[in-house]
C-alpha positions as CSV (number, residue, x, y, z in Angstrom):
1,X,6.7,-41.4,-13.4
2,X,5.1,-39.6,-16.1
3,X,3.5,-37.4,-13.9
4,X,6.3,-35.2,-12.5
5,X,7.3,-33.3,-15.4
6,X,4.1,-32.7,-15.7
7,X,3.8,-31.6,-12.0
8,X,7.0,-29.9,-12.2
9,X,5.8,-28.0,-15.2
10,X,2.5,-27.0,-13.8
11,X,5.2,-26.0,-10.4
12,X,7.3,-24.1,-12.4
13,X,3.9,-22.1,-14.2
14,X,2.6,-21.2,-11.3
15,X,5.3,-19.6,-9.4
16,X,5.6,-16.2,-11.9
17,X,1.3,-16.1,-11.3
18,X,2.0,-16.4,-7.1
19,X,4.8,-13.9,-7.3
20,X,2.0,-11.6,-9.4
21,X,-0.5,-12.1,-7.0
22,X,1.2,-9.9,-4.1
23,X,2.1,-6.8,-6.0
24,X,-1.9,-6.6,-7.3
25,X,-3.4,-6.7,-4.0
26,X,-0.8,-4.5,-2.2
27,X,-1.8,-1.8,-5.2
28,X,-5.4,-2.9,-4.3
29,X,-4.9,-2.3,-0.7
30,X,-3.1,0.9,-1.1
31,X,-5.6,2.6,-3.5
32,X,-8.6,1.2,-0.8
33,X,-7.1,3.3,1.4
34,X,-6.6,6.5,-0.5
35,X,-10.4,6.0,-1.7
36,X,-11.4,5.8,1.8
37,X,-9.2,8.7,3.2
38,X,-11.0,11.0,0.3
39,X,-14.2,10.2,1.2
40,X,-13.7,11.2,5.0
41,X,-14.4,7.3,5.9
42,X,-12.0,7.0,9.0
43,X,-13.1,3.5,9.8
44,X,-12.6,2.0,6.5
45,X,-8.8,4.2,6.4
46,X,-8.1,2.4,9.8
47,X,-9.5,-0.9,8.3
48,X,-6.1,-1.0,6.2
49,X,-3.6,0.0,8.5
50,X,-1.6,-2.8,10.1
51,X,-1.9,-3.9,13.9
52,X,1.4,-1.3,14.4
53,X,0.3,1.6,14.0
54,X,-3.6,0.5,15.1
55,X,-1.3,0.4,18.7
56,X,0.2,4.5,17.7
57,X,-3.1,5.5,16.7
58,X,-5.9,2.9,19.0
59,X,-8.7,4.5,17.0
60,X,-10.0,5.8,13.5
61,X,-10.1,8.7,14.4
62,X,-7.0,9.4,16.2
63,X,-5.8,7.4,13.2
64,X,-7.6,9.8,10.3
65,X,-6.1,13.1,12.2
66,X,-2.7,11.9,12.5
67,X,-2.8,11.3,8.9
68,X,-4.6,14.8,8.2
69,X,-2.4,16.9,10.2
70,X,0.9,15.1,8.8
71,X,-0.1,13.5,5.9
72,X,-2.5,16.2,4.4
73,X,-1.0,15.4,0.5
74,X,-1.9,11.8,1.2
75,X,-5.5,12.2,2.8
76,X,-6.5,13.8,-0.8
77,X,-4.4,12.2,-3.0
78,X,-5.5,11.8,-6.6
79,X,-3.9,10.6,-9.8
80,X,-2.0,7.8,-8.2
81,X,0.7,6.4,-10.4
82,X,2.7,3.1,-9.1
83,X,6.8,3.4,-9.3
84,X,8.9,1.3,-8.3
85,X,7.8,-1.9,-5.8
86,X,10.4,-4.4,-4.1
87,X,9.1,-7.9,-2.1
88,X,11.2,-8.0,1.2
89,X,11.3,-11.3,1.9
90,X,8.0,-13.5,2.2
91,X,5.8,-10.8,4.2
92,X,7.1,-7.1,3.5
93,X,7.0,-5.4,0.3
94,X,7.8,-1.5,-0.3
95,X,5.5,0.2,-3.0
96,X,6.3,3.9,-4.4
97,X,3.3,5.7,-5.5
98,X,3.7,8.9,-7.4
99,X,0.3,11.2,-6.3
100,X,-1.4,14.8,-7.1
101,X,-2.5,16.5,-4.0
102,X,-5.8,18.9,-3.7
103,X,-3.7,21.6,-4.9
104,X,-2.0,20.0,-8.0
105,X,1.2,19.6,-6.4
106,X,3.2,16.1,-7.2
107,X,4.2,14.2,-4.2
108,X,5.7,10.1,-4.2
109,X,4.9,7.9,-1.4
110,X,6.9,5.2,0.0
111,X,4.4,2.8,1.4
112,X,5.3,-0.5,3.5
113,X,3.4,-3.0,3.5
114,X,3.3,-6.6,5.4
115,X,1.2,-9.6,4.8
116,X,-0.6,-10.6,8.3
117,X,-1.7,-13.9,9.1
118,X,-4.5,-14.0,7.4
119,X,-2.9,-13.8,3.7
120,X,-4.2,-10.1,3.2
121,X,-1.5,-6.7,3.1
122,X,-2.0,-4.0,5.7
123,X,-0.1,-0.7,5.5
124,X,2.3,-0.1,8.0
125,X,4.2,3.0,7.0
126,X,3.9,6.2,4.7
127,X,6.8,7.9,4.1
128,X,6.1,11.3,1.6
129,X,8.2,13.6,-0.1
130,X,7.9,16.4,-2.5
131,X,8.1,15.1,-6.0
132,X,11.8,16.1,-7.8
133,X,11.0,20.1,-8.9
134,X,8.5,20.7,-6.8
135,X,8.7,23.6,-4.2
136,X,6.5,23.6,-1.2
């Protein structure tokens, strides 16, 4: 009997450090991939993609050119800054990333994320948009 408030405290300390965990590893996930997209490394870029759009895109390098012909501000994005983030349930979480292309122009990023199976957060969508003030 003495033990559950002292399991229900260790519970209740525990849950704020799970809830933690996510956000850090989606940030992690998300700046993997910009490292890999500036360095050229397709296979690594695909590496962090979920199984989604690995089905649009069935290789790295059909996957690198779609994101270089649409997503040119994101394949050489520097400076990232992370906005605002929101958990979706259990598996989906939506992180905004404020970014500097090549040219110095401010973009933000809508990324989605979802966890697979494994425990680890692939990207499943990018959604870009000039930065507020800035003129293409």
């Amino acid at each position: 009997m003495r033990w559950i408030p002292v399991l229900l405290a260790a519970a209740l300390w525990a849950a704020p450090l799970a809830a933690k965990a996510d956000p850090l590893a989606v940030r992690e996930t998300i700046l993997a991939q910009m490292q890999a997209l500036r360095d050229g490394d397709a296979a690594a870029a695909y590496a962090y993609a979920a199984p989604s759009i690995k089905r649009l895109f069935p290789t790295p390098e059909r996957f690198i050119q779609m994101v270089r012909r649409g997503y040119r501000p994101v394949s050489d994005a520097h400076s990232p800054v992370f906005l605002r983030a929101e958990l979706v349930g259990q598996d989906r979480f939506a992180q905004e990333v404020g970014i500097t292309d090549g040219d110095g122009r401010s973009w933000t990023v809508l990324y989605t994320l979802a966890k697979q199976d494994d425990g680890v957060w692939r990207i499943t969508g990018c959604y870009l948009r000039k930065a507020k003030g800035q003129n293409i």
